[in-house]
DSSP file (Angstrom, degrees, kcal/mol; ACC not computed):
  #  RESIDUE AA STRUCTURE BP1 BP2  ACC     N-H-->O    O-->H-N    N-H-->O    O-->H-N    TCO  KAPPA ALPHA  PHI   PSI    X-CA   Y-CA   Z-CA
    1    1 A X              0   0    0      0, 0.0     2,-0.4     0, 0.0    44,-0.2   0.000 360.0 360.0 360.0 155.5  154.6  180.7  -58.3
    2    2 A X  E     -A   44   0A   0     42,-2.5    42,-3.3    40,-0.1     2,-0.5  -0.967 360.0-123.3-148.0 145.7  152.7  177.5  -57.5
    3    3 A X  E     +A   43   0A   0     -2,-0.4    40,-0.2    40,-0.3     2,-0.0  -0.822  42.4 161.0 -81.0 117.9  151.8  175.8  -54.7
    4    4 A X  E     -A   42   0A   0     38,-2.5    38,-1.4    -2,-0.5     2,-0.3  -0.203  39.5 -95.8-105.3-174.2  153.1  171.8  -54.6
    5    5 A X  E     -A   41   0A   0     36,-0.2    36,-0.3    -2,-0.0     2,-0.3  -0.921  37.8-169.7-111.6 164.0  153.7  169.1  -52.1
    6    6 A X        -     0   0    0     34,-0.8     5,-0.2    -2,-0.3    35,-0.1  -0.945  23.2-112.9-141.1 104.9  157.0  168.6  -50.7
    7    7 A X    >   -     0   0    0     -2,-0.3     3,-1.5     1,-0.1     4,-0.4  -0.159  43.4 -98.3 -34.7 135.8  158.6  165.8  -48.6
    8    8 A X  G >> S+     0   0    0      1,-0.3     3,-1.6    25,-0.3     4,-0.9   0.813 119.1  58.3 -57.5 -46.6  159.7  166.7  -44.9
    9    9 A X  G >4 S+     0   0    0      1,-0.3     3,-1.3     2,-0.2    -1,-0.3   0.906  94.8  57.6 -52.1 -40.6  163.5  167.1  -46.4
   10   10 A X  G <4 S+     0   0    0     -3,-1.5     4,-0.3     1,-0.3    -1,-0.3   0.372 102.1  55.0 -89.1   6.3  162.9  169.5  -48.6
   11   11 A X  G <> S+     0   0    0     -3,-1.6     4,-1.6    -4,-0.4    -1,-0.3   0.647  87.2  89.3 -86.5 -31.1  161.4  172.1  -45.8
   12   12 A X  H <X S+     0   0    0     -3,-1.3     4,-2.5    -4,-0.9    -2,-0.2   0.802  76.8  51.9 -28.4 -61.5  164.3  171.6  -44.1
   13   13 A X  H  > S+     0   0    0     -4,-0.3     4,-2.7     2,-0.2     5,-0.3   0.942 115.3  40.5 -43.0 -62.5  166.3  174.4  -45.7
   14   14 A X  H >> S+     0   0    0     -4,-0.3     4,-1.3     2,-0.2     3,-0.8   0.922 110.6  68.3 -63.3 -81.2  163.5  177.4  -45.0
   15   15 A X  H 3X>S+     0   0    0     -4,-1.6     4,-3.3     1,-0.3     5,-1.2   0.569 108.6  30.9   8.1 -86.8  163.2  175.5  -41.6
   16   16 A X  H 3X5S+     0   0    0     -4,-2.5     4,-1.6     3,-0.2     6,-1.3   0.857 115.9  58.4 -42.1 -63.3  166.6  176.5  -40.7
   17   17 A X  H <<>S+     0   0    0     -4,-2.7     5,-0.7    -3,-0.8    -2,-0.2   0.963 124.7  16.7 -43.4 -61.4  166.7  179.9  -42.5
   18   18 A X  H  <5S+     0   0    0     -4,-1.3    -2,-0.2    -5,-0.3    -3,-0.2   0.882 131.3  37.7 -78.5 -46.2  163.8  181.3  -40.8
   19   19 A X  H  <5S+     0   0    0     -4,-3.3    -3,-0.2    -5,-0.4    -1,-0.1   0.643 120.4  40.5 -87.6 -23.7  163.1  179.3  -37.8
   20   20 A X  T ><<S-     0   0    0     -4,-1.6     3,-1.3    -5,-1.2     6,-0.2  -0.204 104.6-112.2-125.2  36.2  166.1  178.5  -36.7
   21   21 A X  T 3 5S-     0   0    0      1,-0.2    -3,-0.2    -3,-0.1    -4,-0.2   0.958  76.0 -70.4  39.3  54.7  168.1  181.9  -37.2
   22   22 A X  T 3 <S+     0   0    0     -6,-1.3     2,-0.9    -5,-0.7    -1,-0.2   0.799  87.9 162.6  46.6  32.7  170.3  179.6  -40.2
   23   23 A X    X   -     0   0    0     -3,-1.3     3,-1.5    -7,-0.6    -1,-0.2  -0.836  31.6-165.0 -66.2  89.7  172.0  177.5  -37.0
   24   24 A X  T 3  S+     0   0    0     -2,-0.9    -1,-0.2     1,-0.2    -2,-0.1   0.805  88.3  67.1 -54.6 -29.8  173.5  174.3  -38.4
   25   25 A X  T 3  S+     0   0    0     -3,-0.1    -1,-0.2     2,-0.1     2,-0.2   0.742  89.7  72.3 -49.8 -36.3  173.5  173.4  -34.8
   26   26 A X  S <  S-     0   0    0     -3,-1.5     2,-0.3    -6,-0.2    -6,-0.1  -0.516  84.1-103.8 -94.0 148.7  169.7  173.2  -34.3
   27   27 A X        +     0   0    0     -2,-0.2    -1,-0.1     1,-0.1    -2,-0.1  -0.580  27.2 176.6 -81.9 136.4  167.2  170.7  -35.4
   28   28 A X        +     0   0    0     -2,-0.3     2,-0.5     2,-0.1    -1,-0.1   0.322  60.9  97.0-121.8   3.6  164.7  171.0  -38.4
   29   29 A X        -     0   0    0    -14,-0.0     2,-0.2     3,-0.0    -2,-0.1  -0.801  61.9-165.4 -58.4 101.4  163.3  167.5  -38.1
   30   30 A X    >   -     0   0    0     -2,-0.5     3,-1.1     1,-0.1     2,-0.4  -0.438  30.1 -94.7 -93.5-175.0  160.2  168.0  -36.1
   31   31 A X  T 3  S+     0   0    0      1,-0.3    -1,-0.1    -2,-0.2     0, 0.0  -0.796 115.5  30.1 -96.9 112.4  158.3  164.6  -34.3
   32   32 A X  T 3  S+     0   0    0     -2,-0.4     3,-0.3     6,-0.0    -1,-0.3   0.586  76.6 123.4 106.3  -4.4  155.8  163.8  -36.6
   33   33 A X  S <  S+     0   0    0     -3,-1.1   -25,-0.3     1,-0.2    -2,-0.1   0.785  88.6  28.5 -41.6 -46.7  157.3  164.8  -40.0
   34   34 A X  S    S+     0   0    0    -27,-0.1    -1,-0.2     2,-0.1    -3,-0.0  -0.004  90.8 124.7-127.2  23.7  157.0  161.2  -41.8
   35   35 A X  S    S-     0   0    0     -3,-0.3     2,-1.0     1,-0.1     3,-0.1  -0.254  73.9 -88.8 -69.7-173.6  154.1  160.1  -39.8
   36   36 A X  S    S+     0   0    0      1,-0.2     3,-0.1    22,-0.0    -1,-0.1  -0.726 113.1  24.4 -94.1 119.7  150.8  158.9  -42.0
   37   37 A X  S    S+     0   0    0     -2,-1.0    -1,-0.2     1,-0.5    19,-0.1  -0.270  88.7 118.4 139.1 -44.1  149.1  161.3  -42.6
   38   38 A X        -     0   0    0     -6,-0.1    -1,-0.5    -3,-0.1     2,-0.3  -0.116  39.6-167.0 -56.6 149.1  151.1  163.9  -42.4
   39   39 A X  E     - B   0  56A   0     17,-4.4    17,-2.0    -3,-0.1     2,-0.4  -0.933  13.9-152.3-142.6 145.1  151.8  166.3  -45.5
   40   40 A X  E     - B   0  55A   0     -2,-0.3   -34,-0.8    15,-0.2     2,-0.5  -0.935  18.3-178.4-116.8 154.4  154.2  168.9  -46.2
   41   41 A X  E     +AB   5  54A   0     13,-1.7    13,-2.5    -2,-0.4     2,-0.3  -0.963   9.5 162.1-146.0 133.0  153.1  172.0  -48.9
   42   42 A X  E     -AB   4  53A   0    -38,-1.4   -38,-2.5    -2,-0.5     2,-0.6  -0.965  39.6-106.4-163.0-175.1  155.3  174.7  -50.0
   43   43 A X  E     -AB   3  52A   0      9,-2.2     8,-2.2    -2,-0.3     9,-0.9  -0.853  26.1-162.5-115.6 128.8  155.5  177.4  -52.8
   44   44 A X  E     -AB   2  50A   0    -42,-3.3   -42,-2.5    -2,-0.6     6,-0.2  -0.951  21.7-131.3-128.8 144.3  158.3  176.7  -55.6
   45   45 A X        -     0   0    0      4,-0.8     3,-0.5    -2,-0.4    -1,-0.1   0.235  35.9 -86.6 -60.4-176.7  159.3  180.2  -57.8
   46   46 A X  S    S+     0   0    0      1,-0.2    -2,-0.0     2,-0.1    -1,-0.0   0.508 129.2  60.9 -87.8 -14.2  159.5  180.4  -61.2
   47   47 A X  S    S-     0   0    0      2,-0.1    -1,-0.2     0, 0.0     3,-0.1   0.030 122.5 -98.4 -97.5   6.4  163.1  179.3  -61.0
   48   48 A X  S    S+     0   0    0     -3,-0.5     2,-0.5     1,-0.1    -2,-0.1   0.105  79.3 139.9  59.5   6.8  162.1  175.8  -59.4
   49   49 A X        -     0   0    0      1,-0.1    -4,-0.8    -5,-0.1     2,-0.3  -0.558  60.0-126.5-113.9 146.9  162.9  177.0  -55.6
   50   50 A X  E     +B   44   0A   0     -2,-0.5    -6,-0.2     1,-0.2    -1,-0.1  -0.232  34.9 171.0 -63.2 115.8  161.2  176.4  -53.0
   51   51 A X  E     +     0   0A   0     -8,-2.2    27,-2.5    -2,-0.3     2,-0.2   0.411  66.7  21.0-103.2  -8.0  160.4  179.9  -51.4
   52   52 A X  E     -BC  43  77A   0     -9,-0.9    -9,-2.2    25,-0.3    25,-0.3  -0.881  66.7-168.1-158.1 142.2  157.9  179.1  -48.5
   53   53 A X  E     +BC  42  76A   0     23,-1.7    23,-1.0    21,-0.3   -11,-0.2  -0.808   7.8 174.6-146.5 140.3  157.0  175.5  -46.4
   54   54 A X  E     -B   41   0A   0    -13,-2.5   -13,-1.7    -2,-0.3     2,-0.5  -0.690  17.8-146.9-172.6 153.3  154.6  174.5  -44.3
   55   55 A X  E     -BC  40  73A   0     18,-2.3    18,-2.3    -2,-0.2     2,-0.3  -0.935   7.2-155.6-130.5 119.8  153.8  171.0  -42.6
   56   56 A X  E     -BC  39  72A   0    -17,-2.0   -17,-4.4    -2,-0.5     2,-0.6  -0.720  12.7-171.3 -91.5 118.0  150.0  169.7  -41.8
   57   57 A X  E     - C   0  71A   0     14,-1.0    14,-2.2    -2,-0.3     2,-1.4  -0.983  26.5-129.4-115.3 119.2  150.1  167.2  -39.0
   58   58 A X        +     0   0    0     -2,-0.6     2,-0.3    12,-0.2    12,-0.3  -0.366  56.0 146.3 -58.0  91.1  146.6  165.3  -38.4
   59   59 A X        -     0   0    0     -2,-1.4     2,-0.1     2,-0.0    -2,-0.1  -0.902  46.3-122.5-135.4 171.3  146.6  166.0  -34.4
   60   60 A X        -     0   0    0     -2,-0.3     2,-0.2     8,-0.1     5,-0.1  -0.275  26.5-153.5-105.3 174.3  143.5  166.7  -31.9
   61   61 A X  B >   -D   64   0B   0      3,-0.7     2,-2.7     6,-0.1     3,-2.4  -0.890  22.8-130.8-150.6 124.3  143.4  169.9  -29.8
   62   62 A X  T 3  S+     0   0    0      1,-0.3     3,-0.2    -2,-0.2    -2,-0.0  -0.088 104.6  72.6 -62.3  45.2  141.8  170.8  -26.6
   63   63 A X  T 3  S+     0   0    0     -2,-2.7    -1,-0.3     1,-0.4     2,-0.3   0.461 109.0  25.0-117.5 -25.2  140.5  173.6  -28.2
   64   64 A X  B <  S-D   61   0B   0     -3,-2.4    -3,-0.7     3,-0.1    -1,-0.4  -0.794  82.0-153.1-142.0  97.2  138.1  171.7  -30.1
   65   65 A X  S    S+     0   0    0     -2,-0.3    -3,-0.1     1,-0.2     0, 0.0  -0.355  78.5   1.6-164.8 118.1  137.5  168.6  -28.2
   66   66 A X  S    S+     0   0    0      1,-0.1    -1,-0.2    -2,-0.1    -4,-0.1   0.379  94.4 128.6  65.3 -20.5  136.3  165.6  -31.1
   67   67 A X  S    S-     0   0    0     -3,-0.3     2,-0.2    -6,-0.2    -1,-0.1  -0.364  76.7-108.7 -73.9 168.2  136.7  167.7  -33.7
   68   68 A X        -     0   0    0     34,-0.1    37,-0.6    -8,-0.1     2,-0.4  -0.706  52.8-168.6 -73.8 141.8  139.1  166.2  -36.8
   69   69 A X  E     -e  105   0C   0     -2,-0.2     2,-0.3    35,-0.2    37,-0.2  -0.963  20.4-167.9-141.7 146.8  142.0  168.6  -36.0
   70   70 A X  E     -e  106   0C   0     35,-3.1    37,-1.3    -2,-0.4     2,-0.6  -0.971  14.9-145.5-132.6 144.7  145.3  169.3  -38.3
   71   71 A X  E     -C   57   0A   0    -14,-2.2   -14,-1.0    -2,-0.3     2,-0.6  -0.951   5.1-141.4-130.0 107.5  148.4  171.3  -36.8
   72   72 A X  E     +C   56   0A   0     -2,-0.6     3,-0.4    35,-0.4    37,-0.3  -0.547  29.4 172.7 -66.3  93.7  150.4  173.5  -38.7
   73   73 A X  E     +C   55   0A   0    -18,-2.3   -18,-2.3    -2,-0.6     3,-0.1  -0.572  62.2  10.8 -88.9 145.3  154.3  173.2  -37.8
   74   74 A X  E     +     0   0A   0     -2,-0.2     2,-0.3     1,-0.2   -21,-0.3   0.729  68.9 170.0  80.3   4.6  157.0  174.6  -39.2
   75   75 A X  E     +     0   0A   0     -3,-0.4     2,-0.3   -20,-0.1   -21,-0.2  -0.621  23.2 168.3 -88.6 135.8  155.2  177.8  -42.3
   76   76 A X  E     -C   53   0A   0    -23,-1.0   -23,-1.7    -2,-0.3     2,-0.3  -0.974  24.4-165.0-131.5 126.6  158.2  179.2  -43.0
   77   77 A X  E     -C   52   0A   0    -25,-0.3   -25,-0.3    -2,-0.3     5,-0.2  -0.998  41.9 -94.6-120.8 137.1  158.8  182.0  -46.3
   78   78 A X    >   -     0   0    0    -27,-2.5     3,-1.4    -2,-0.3     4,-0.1  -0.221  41.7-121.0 -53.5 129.3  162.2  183.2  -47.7
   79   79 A X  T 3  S+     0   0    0      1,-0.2     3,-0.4     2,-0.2    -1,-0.1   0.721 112.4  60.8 -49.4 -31.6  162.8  186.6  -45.6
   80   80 A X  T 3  S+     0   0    0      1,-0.2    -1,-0.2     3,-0.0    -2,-0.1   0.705 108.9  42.9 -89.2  19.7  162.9  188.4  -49.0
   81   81 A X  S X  S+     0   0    0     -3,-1.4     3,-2.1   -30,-0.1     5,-0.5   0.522  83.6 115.0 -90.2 -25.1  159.5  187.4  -49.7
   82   82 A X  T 3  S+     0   0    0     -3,-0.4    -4,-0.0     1,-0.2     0, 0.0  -0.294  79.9  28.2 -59.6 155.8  157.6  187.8  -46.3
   83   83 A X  T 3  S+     0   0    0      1,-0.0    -1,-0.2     0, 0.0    -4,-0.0   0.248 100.4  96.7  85.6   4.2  154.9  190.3  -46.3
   84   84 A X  S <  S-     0   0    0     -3,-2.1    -2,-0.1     1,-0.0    -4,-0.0   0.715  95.0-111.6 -92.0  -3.9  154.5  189.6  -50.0
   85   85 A X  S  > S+     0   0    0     -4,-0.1     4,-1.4     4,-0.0     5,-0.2   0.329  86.9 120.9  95.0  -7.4  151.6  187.1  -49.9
   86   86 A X  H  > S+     0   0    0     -5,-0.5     4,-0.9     2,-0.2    -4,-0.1   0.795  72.6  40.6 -42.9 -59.4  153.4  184.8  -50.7
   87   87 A X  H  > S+     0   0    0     -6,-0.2     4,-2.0     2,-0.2    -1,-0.1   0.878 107.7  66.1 -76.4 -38.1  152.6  182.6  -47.2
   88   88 A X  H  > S+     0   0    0      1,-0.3     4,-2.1     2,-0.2    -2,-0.2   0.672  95.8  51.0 -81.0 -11.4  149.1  183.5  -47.3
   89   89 A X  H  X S+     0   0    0     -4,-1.4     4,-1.6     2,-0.2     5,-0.3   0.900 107.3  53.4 -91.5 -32.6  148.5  181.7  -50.2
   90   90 A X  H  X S+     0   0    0     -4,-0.9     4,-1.1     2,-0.2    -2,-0.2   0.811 107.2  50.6 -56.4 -20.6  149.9  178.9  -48.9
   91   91 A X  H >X S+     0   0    0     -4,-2.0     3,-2.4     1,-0.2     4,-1.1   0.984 113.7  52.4 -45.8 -78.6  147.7  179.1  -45.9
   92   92 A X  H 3X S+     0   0    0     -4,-2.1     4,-1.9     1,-0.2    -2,-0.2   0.468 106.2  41.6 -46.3 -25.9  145.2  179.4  -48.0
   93   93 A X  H 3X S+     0   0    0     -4,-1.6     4,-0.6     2,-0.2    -1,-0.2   0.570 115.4  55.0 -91.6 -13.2  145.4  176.7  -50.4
   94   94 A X  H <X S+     0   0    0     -3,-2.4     4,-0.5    -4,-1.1    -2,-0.2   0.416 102.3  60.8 -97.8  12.2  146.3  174.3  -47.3
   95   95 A X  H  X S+     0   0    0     -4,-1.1     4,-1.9     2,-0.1     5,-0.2   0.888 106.2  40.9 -51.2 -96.0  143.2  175.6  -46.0
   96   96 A X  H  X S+     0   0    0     -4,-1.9     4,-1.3     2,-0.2    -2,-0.2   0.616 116.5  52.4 -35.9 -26.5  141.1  174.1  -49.0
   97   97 A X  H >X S+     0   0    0     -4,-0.6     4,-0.9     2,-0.2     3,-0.5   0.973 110.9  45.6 -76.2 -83.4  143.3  171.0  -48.9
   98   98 A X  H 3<>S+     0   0    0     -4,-0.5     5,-0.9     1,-0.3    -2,-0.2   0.731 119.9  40.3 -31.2 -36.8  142.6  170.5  -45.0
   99   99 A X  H ><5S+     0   0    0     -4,-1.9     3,-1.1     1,-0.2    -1,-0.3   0.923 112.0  52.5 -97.8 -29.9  138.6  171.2  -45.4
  100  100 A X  H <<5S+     0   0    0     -4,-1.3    -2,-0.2    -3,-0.5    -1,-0.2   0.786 108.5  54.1 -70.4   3.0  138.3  169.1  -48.6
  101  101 A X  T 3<5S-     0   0    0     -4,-0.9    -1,-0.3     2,-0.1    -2,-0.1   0.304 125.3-111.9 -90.2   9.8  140.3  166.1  -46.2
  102  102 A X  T < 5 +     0   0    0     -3,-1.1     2,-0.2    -5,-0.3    -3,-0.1   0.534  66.0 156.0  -7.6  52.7  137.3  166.8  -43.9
  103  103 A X      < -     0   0    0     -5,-0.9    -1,-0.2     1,-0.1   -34,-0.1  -0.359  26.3-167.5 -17.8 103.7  139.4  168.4  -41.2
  104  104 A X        +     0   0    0      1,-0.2    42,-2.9    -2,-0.2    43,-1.2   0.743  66.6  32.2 -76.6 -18.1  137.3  170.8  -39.0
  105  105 A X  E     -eF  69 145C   0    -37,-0.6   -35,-3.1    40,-0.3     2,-0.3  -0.981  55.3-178.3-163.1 129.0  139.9  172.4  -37.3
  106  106 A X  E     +eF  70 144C   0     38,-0.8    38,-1.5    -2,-0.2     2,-0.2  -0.817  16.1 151.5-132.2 177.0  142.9  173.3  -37.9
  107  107 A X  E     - F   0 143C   0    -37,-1.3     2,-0.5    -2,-0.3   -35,-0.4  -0.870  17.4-165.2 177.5 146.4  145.7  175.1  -35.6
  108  108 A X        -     0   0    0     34,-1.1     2,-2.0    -2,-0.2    32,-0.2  -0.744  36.6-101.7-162.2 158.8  149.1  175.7  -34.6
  109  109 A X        -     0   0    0     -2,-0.5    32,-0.2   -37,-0.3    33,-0.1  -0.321  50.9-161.0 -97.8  88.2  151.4  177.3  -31.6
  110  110 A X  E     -H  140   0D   0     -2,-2.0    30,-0.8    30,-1.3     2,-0.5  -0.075  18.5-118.3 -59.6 158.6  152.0  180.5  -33.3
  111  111 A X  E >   -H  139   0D   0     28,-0.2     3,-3.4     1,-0.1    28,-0.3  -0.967  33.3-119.1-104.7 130.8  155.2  183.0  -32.3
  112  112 A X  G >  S+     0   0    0     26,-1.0     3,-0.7    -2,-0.5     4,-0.4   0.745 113.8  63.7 -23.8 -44.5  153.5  186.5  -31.1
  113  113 A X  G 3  S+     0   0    0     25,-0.3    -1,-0.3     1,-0.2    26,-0.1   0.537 106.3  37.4 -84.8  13.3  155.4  187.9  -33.9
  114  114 A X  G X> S+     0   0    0     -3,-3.4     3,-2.9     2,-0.1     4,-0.8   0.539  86.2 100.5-111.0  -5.9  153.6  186.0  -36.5
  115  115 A X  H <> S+     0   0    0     -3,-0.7     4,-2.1     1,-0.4     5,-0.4   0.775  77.7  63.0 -82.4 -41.9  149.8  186.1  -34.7
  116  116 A X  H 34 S+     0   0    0     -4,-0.4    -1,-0.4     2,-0.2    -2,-0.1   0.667 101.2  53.7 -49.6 -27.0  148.7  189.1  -37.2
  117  117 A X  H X> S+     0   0    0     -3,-2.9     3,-1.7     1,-0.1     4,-1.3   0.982 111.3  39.7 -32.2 -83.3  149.1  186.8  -40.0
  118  118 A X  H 3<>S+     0   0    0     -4,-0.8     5,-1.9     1,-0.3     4,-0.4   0.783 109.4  56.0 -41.3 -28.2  147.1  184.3  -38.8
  119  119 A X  T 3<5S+     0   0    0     -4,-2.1    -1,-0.3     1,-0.2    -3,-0.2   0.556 110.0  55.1 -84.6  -1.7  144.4  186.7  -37.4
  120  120 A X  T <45S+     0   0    0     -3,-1.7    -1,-0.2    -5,-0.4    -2,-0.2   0.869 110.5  43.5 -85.0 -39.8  144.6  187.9  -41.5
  121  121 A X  T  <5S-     0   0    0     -4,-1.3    -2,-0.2    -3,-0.1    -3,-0.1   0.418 131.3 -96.7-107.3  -9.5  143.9  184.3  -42.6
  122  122 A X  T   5S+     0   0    0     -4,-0.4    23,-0.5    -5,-0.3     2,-0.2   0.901  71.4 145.0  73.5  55.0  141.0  183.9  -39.9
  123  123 A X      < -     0   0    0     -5,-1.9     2,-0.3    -6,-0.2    -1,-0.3  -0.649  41.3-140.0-114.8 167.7  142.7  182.2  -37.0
  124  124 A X  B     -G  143   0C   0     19,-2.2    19,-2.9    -2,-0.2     2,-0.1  -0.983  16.1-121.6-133.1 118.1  141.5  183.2  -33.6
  125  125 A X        -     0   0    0     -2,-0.3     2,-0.3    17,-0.2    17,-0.2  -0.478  36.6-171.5 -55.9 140.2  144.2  183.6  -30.5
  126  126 A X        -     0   0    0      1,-0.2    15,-1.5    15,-0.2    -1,-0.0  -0.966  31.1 -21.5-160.7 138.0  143.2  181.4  -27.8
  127  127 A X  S    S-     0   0    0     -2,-0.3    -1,-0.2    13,-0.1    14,-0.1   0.098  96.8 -14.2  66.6 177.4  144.5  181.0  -24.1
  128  128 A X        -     0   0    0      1,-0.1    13,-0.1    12,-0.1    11,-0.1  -0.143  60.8-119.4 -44.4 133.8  147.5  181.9  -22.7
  129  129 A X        -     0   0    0     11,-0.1     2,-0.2     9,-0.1    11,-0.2  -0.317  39.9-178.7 -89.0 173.6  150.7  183.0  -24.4
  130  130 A X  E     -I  139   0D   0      9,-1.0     9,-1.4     7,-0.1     2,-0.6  -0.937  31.0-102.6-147.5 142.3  153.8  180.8  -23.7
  131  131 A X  E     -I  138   0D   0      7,-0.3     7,-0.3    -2,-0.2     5,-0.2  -0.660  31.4-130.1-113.3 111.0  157.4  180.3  -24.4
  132  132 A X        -     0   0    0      5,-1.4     4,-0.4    -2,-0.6     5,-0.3   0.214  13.4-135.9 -54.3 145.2  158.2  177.7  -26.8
  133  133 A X  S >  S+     0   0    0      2,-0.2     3,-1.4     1,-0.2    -1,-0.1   0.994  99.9  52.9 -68.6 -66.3  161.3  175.2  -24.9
  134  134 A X  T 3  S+     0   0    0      1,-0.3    -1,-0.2     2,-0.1    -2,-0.1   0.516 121.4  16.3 -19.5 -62.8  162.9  175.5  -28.7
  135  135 A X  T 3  S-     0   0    0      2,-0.2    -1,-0.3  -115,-0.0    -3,-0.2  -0.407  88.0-132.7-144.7  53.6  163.2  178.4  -29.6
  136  136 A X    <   +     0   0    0     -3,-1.4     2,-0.3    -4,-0.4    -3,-0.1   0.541  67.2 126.9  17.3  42.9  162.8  180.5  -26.3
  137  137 A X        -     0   0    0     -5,-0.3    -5,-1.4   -25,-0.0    -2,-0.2  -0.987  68.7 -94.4-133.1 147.2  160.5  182.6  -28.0
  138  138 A X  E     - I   0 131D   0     -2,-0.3   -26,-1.0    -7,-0.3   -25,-0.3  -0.334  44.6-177.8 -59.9 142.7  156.5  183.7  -26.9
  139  139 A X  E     -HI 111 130D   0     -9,-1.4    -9,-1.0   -28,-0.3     2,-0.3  -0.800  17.0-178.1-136.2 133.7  153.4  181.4  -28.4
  140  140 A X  E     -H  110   0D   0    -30,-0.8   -30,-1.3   -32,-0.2   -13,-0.1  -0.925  33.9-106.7-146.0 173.5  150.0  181.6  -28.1
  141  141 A X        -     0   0    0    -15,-1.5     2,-0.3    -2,-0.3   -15,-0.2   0.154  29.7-166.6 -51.8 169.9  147.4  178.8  -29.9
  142  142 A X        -     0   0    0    -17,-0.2   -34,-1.1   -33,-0.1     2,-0.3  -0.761   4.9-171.4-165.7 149.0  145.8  179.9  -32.5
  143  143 A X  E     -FG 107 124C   0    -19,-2.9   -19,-2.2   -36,-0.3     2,-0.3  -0.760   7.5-174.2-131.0 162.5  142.9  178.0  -33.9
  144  144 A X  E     -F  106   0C   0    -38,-1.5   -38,-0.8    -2,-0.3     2,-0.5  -0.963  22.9-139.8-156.1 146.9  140.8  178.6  -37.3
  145  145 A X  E     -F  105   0C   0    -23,-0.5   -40,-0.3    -2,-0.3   -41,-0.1  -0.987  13.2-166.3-128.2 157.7  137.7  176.3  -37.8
  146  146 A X              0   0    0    -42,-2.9   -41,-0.2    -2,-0.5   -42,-0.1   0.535 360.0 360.0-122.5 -14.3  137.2  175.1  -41.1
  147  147 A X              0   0    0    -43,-1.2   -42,-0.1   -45,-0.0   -43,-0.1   0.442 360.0 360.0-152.2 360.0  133.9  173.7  -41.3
């Protein structure tokens, strides 16, 4: 398995499967997909297919006030893959990507049921949990600082 970049279509698919309980109905274009700057990364098998996504938006955070800030939308891995490490090397290598950019901070509106990843990967919960308008499910920040 390798970790590549990927164009905002090709996340789509895991988008949907995972994030949007496979709803044809629901959108998996997010705001801020084909701006500059923005980059999508994902993990292609051995078979060419893409098995995990995630999309680095350059955006600020009141969590870190001035710092250079990136926001992770959208990491998604094929369900028979999750817990396999599979995401966390893509964290990780869009980690190193994000600090060599020289991003300080990077951070994302997490679902409660993923926040023990991130707190694997070295993100820190911050503030008050939430329920995302989208997908009417609970959030809290999570922040990681990177340099």
């Amino acid at each position: 398995m390798r970790v590549v970049e990927l164009t905002s279509v090709q996340t789509h698919p895991l988008r949907r499967l995972v994030l949007r309980d496979n709803d044809p109905a629901r959108t998996v274009v997010f705001d801020g997909d084909d701006e500059p700057g923005t980059f999508h990364l994902g993990v292609v098998d051995d078979a060419g297919e893409i098995v995990a996504t995630s999309t680095w938006l350059p955006r600020p955070t009141d969590h870190a006030p001035g710092s250079p800030a990136v926001q992770l939308r959208g990491m998604a891995t094929s369900p028979a893959l999750q817990g396999s490490g599979v995401g966390g090397s893509l964290f990780d290598a869009a980690v190193e990507l994000c600090s060599a950019r020289g991003l300080a901070v990077l951070w994302a509106n997490a679902r409660d049921t993923a926040l023990a990843f991130y707190e694997r990967h070295g993100c820190t919960t911050v503030g008050d949990g939430f329920v995302d308008a989208t997908t009417g499910l609970p959030h809290h920040v999570v922040i990681r600082r990177l340099r």
